[in-house]
Wavefront OBJ file of the C-alpha trace (Angstrom):
o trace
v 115.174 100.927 119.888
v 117.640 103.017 121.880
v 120.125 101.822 124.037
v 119.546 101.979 127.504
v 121.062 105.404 128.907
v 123.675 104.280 132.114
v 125.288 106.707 134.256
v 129.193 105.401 134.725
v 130.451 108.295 136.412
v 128.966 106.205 139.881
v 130.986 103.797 140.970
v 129.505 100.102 139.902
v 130.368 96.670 140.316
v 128.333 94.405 138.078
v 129.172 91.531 141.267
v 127.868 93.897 143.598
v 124.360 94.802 141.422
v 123.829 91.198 140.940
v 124.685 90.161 144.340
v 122.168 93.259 145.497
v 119.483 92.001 143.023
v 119.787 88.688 143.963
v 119.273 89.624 147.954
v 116.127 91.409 146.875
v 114.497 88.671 144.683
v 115.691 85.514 147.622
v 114.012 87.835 150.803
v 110.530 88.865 148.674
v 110.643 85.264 147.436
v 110.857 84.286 150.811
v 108.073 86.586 151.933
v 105.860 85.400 149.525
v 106.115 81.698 150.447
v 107.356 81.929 154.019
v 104.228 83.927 155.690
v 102.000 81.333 155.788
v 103.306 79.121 158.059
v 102.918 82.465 161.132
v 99.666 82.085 160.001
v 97.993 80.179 162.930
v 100.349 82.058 165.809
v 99.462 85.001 164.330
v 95.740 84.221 164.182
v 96.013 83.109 168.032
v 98.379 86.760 169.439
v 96.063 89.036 167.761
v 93.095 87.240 168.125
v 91.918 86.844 164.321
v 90.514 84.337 161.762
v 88.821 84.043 158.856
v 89.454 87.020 155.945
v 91.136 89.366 158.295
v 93.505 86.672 158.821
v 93.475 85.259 155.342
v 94.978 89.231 154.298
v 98.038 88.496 155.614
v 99.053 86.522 152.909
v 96.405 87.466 149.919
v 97.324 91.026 150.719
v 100.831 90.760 149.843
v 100.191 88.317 146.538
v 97.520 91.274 145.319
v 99.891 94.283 145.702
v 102.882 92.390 144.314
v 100.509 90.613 141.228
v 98.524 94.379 140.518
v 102.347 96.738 141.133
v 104.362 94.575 139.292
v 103.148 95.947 135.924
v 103.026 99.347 137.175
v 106.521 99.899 138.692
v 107.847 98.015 135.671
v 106.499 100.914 133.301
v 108.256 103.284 136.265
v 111.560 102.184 135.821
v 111.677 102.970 132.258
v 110.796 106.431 133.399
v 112.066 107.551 136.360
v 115.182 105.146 136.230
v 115.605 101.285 137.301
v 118.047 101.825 140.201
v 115.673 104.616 141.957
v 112.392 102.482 141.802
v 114.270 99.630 142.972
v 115.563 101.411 145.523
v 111.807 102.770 146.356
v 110.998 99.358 146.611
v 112.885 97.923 148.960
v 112.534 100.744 151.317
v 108.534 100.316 150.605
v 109.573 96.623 151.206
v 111.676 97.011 154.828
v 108.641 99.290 156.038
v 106.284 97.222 155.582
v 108.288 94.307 156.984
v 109.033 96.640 160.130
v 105.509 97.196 160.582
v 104.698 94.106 160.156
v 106.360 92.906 163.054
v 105.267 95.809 165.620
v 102.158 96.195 164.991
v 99.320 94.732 167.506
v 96.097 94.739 164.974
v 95.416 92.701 162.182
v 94.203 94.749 159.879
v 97.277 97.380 160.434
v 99.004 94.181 159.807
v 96.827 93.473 156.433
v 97.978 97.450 156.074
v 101.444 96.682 156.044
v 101.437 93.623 154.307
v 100.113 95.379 151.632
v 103.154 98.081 151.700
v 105.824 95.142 151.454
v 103.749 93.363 148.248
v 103.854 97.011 147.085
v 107.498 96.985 147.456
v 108.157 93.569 146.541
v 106.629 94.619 143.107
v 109.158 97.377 142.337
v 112.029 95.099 143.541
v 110.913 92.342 141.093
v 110.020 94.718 138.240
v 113.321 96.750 138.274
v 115.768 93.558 139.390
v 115.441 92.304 135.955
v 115.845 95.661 134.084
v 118.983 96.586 136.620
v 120.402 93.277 135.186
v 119.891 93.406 131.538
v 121.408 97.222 131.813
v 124.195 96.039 133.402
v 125.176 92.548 131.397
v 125.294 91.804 128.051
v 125.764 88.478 126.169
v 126.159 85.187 127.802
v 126.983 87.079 130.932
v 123.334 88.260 130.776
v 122.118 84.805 130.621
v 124.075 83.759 133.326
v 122.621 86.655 135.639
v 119.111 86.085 134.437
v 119.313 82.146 135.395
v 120.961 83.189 138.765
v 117.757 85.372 139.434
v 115.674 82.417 138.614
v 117.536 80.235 140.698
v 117.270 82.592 143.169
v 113.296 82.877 143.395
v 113.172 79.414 143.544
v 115.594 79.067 146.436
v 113.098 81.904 148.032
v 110.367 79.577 147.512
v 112.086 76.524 148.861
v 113.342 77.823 152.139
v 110.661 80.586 152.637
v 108.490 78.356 154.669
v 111.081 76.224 156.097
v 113.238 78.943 157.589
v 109.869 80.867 159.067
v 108.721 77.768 160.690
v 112.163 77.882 162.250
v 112.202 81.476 163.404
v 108.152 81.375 164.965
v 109.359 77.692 166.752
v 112.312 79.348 168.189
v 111.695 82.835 168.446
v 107.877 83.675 167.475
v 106.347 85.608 164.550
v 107.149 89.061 164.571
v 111.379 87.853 164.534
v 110.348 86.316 161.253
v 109.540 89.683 159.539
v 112.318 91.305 161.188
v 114.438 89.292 159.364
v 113.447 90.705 155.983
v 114.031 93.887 157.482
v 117.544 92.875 157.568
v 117.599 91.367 154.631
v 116.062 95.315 153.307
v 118.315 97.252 154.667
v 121.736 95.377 153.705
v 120.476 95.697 150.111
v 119.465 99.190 150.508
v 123.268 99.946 151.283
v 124.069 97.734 148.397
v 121.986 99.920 146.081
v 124.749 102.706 146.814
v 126.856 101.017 144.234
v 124.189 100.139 141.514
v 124.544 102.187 138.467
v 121.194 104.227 137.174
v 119.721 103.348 133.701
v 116.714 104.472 131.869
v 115.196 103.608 128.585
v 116.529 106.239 126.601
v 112.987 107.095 125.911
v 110.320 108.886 128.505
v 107.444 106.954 127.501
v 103.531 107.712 127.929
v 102.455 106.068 131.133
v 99.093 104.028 131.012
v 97.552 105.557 134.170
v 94.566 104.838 132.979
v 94.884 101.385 132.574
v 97.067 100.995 135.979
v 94.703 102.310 137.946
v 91.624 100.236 136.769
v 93.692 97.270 136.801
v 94.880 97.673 140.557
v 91.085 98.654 141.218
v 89.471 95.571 139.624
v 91.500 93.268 140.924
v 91.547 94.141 144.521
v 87.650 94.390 143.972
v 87.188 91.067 142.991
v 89.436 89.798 145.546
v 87.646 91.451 148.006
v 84.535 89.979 147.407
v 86.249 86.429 147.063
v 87.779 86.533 150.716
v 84.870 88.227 152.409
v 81.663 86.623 151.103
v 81.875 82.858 153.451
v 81.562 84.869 156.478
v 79.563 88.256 154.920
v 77.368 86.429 152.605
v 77.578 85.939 149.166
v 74.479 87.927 148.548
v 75.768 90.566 151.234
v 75.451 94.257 148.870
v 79.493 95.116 149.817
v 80.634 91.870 148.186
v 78.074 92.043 145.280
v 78.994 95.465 144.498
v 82.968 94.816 145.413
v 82.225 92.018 142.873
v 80.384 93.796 140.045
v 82.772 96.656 139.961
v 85.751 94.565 140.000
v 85.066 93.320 136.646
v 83.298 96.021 135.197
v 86.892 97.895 135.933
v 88.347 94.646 134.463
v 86.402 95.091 131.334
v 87.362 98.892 131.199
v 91.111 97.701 131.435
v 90.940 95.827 128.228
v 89.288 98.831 126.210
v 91.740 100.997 127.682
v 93.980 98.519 126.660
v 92.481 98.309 123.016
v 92.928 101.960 122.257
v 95.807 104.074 124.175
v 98.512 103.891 122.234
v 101.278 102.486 124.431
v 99.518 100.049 126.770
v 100.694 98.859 129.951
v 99.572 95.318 128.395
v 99.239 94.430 124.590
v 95.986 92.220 124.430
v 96.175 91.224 121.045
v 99.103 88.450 122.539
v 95.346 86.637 123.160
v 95.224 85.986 119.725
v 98.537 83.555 119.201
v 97.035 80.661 120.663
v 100.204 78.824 121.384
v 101.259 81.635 123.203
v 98.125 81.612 125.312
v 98.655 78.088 125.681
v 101.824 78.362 127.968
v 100.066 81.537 129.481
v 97.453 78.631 130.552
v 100.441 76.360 131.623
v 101.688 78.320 134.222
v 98.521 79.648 135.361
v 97.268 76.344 135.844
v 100.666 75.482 138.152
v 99.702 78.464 140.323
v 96.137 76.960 140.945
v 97.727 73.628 142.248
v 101.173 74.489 143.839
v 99.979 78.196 145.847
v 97.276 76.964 147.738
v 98.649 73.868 148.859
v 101.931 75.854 149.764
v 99.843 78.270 151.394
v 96.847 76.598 153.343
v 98.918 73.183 154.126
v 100.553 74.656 156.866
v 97.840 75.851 158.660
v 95.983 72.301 158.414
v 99.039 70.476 159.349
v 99.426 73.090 162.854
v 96.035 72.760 163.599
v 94.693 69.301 162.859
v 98.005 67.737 163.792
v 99.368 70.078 166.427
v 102.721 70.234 164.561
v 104.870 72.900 165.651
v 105.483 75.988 163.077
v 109.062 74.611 162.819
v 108.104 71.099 162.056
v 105.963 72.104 159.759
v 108.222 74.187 157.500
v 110.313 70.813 157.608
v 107.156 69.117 155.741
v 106.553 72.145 153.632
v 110.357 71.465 151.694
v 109.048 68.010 150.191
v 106.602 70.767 148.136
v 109.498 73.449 147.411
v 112.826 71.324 147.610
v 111.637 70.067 143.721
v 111.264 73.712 142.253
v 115.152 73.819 142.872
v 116.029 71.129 140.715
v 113.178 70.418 138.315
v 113.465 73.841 136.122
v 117.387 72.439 135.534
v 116.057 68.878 134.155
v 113.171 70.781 131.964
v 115.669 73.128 130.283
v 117.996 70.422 130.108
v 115.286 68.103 128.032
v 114.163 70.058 125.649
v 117.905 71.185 124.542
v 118.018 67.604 123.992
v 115.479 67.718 121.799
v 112.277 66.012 124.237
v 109.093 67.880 123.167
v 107.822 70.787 125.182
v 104.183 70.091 124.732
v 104.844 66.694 126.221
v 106.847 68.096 129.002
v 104.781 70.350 129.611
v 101.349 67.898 129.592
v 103.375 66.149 131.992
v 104.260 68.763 134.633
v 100.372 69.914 134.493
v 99.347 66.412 135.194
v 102.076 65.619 138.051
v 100.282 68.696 139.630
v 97.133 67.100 138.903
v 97.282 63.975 140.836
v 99.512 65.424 143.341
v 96.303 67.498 144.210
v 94.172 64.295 144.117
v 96.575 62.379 145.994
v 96.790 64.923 148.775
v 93.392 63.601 149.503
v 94.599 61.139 151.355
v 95.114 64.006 154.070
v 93.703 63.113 157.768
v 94.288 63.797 161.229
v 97.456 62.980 162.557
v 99.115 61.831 159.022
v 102.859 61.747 158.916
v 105.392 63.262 156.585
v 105.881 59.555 154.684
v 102.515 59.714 153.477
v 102.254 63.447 152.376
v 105.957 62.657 150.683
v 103.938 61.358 147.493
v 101.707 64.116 146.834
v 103.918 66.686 147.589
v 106.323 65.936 145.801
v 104.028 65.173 142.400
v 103.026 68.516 142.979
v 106.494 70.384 143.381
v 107.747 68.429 140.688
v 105.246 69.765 138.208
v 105.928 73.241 139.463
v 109.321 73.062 138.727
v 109.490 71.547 135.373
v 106.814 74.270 134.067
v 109.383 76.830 135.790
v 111.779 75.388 133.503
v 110.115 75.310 130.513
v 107.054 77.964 130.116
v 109.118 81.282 129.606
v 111.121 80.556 127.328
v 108.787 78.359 125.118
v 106.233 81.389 125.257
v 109.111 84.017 124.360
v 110.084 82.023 120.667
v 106.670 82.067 119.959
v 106.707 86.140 119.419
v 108.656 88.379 117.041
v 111.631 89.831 118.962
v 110.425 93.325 119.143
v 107.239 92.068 121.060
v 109.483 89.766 123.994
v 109.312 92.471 126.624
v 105.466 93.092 126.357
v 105.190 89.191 126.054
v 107.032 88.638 129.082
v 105.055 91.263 130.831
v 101.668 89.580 130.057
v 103.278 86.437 131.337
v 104.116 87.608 134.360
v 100.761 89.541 135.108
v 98.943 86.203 134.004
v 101.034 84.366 137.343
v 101.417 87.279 139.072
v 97.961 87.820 139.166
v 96.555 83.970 139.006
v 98.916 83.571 142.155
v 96.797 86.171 143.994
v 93.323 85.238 143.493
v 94.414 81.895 144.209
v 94.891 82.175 147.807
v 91.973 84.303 147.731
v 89.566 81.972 145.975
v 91.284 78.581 147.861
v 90.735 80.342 150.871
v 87.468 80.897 150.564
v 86.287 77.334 148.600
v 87.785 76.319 152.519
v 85.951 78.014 154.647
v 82.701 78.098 152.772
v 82.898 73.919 152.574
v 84.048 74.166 156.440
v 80.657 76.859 157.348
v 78.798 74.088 155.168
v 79.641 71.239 157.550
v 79.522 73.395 160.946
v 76.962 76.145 160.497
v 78.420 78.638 162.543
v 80.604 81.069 160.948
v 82.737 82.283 163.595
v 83.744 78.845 164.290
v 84.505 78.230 160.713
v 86.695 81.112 160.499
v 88.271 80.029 163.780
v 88.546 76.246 162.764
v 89.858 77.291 158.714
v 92.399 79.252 160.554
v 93.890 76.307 162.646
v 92.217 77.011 165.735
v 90.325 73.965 166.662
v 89.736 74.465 170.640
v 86.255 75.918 170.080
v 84.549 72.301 170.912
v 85.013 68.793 170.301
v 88.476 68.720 169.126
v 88.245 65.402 166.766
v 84.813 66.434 165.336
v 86.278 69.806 164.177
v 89.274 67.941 162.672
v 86.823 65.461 160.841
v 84.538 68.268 159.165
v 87.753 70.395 158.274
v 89.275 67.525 156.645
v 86.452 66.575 154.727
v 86.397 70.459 153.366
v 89.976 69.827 152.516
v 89.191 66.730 150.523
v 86.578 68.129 148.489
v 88.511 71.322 147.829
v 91.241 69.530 146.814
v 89.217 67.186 144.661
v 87.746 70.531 142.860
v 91.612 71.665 142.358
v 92.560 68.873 140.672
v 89.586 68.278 138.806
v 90.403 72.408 137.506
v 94.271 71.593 136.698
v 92.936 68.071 134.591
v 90.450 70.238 132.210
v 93.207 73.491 131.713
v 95.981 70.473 131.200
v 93.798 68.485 128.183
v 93.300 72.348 127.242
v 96.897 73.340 127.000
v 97.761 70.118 125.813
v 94.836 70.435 122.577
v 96.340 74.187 122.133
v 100.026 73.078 121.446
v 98.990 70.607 118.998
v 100.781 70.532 115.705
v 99.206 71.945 112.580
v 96.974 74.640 112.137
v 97.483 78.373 111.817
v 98.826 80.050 115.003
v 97.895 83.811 114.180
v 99.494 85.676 116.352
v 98.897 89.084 116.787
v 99.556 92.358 114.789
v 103.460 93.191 115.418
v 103.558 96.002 118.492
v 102.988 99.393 117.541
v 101.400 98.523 114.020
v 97.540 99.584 115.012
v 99.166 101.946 117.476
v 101.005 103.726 115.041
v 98.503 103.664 112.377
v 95.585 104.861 114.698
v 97.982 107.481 115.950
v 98.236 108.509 112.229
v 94.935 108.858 111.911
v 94.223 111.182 115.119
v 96.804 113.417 113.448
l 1 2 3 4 5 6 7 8 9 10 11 12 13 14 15 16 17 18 19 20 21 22 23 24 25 26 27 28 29 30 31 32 33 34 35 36 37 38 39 40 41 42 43 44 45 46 47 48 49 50 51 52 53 54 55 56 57 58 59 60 61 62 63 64 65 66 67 68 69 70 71 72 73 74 75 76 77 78 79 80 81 82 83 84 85 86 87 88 89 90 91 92 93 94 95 96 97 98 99 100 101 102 103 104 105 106 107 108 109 110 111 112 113 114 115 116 117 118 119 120 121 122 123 124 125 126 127 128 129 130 131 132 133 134 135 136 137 138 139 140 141 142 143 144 145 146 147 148 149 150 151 152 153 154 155 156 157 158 159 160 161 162 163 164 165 166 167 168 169 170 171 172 173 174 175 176 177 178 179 180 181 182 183 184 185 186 187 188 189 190 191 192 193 194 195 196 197 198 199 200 201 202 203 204 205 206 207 208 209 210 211 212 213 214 215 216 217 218 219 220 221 222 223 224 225 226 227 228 229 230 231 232 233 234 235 236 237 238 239 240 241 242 243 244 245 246 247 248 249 250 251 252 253 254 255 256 257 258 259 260 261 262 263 264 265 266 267 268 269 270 271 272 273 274 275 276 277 278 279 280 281 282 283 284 285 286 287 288 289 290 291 292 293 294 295 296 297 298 299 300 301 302 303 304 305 306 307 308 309 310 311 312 313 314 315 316 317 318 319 320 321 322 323 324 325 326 327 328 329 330 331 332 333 334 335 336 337 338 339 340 341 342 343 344 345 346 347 348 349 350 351 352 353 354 355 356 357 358 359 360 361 362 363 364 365 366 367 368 369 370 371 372 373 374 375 376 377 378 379 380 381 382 383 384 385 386 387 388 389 390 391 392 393 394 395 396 397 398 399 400 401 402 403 404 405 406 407 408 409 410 411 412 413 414 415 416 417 418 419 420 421 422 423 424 425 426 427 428 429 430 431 432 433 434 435 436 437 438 439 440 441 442 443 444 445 446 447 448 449 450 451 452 453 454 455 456 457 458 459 460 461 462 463 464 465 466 467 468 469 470 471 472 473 474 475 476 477 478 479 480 481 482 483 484 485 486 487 488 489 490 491 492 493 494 495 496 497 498 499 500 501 502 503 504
């Protein structure tokens, strides 16, 4: 492997590239958890609910989950520093838009844009880092952009809740516009780095795996209110996984693919894949789709309701610290793990216990159960899934990782979203008011009837969460088990280079 090429004859400060990386990871963590509490004010100024509505956030999660991959494979080629910078200027534009425009689906549009940029600013963040560390200093960076997503997370929805109280919506995008621009003039004094190498990019592979995953995400958001039958979401739907499926033979036979699926084969490996996948299922929607419930059963204020939101993210600060710390001291990792996946587990069955007009005491409980669980697998799942593979195989592993909860993340909000308003259409029969109801907006008729039939969708979806996260938990937990041959797969480049021999 070649060392990574840097260009010193720019002036650097490695305190001023992590303190620029770090700004970029905190404001597109924040983006990513902080949106959905403008949900309901945004539904009510632009006159919007149901998918439309729903795009605000799932549009963001898809771009980031399909471009991180992508702009990753960039980097290498065009150099780190330049796609990061790309990426936070595709970030602040889509921010800017975001808080201008007057029409939801322009503001699905630019939503988009900013998960677009997010992507690239993730992606590159970590490559800017290890090109500019090395050693323990490395480490240290690397935990401080952990520690940094997670403070995203935490204060994300607390600090928009704040912003739309006080100020309204549109100030709380504006705000990562800030955020954009100060580290765009940080970026000045970022050194460049490549790979070394100009590798073969997987276009091929890129392109169906944007395509089949916005597909199939498509047809999840749009068929309660178009029908699940309707012919756009059954053809969205087939050709989202037939691209799928043409992703994984691409996969199987380019030579440098953007993702190595014979990782599938180590099942250990797949096992913590599964661990943090299953997190996603019962932390994002909760994160996402509480606030709206919360504003529109309970009439909480946006601000007030960020305040709630921090018993859910407050524990991913502090939980990854304890699961690192536990299994240095020697506490196994499949039973910390088990343990996480079922705290998120009955978290999601406790938060049944949801109703109208219940206070923050009793959703302290299942909230916290839930952010707990988050956090420890945060602590634990990377780095028990990167000493499963040989060393020269970390960075693709990593990559699959990511995808895996990059990707999970996104569909998600998409398919939570959906399980809601189908179970809400269910119980009212009429889907514009569903849409209007599932989006917080309960002044369409009798105001305690429409809180009783959205609550009882609630339950039941939650019920179906947890009953998910139970089954992948007793399957993670069967995976890890001692004994038995793990097989992972062929070392990276082996059938690559040996099918490349054989075209020549």
């Amino acid at each position: 492997m070649q060392t990574p090429v840097v260009n010193r004859s720019q002036r650097t400060s490695s305190g001023v590239t992590l303190a620029v990386v770090l700004l970029g990871v905190l404001v597109v963590a924040m983006s990513i958890a902080g949106t959905a509490i403008a949900v309901p004010e945004i539904g009510a100024e632009l006159d919007a609910s149901g998918a439309p509505l729903q795009w605000v956030v799932a549009a963001y999660n898809l771009t980031f989950a399909a471009f991180t991959l992508v702009f990753g494979s960039l980097g290498d080629l065009f150099g780190r520093r330049r796609t990061f910078v790309t990426g936070v200027v595709l970030f602040t534009a889509g921010s800017l838009a975001s808080a201008v425009v007057t029409d939801i689906w322009l503001l699905d549009a630019a939503r988009a844009l900013a998960g677009i940029g997010g992507a690239a600013v993730m992606a590159c963040g970590g490559a800017i880092l290890a090109s500019t560390f090395d050693g323990p200093a490395r480490m240290r960076a690397f935990a401080a952009m952990g520690t940094m997503a997670g403070v995203g997370i935490a204060i994300g929805p607390f600090l928009s809740g704040w912003l739309v109280a006080l100020l309204g919506w549109r100030v709380s995008f504006l705000v990562y516009v800030a955020a954009g621009v100060a580290a765009l003039i940080g970026t000045l004094f970022v050194a460049e780095s490549t790979s070394g190498e100009r590798p073969r990019i997987d276009w091929a592979g890129m392109v169906a795996f944007v395509a089949g995953l916005s597909l199939v995400m498509f047809a999840i958001m749009e068929g309660p209110e178009a029908g699940w039958g309707a012919p756009a979401v059954l053809a969205a739907l087939g050709g989202g996984a037939v691209l799928l499926v043409v992703f994984a033979i691409i996969e199987s036979r380019v030579a440098q693919p953007v993702l190595d699926l014979s990782l599938v084969r180590n099942r250990r490996f797949m096992a913590w894949c599964l661990g943090t996948l299953t997190t996603s299922v019962g932390f994002l929607g909760v994160l996402v789709f509480l606030p709206t419930y919360l504003q529109g059963v309970n009439g909480a204020s946006a601000g007030t309701a960020g305040l709630v939101m921090l018993m859910l993210t407050a524990p991913v600060l502090i939980a990854p610290l304890i699961g690192g710390r536990l299994v240095n001291k020697g506490v196994s990792p499949r039973l910390l793990i088990t343990l996480a996946l079922l705290l998120v587990t009955a978290g999601n069955a406790w938060l049944t216990v949801l109703h109208p007009g219940i206070g923050a005491a009793a959703l302290l409980g299942p909230l916290l159960a839930i952010g707990l669980g988050m956090g420890l697998s945060f602590g634990i799942t990377d780095g028990q899934a990167m000493d499963i593979v040989e060393p020269g195989r970390v960075g693709m592993a990593a990559g699959f990782l990511n995808t895996v909860r990059g990707g999970a993340e996104a569909l998600v909000i998409a398919i939570f979203g959906s399980v809601l308003l189908t179970l809400t259409l269910a119980r009212l029969g009429s889907g514009g008011l569903a849409a209007q109801v599932a989006a917080g907006d309960l002044s369409g008729g009798d105001r305690e009837f429409l809180a009783a039939q959205f609550t009882d969708a609630w339950q039941a979806t939650q019920w179906g969460v947890a009953a998910l996260c139970l089954a992948a938990t007793i399957i993670v937990w069967s995976l890890l088990a001692p004994g038995g041959a793990r097989r992972p797969g062929p070392r990276l480049g082996e059938a690559r280079e040996e099918r490349a021999g054989s075209e020549a």
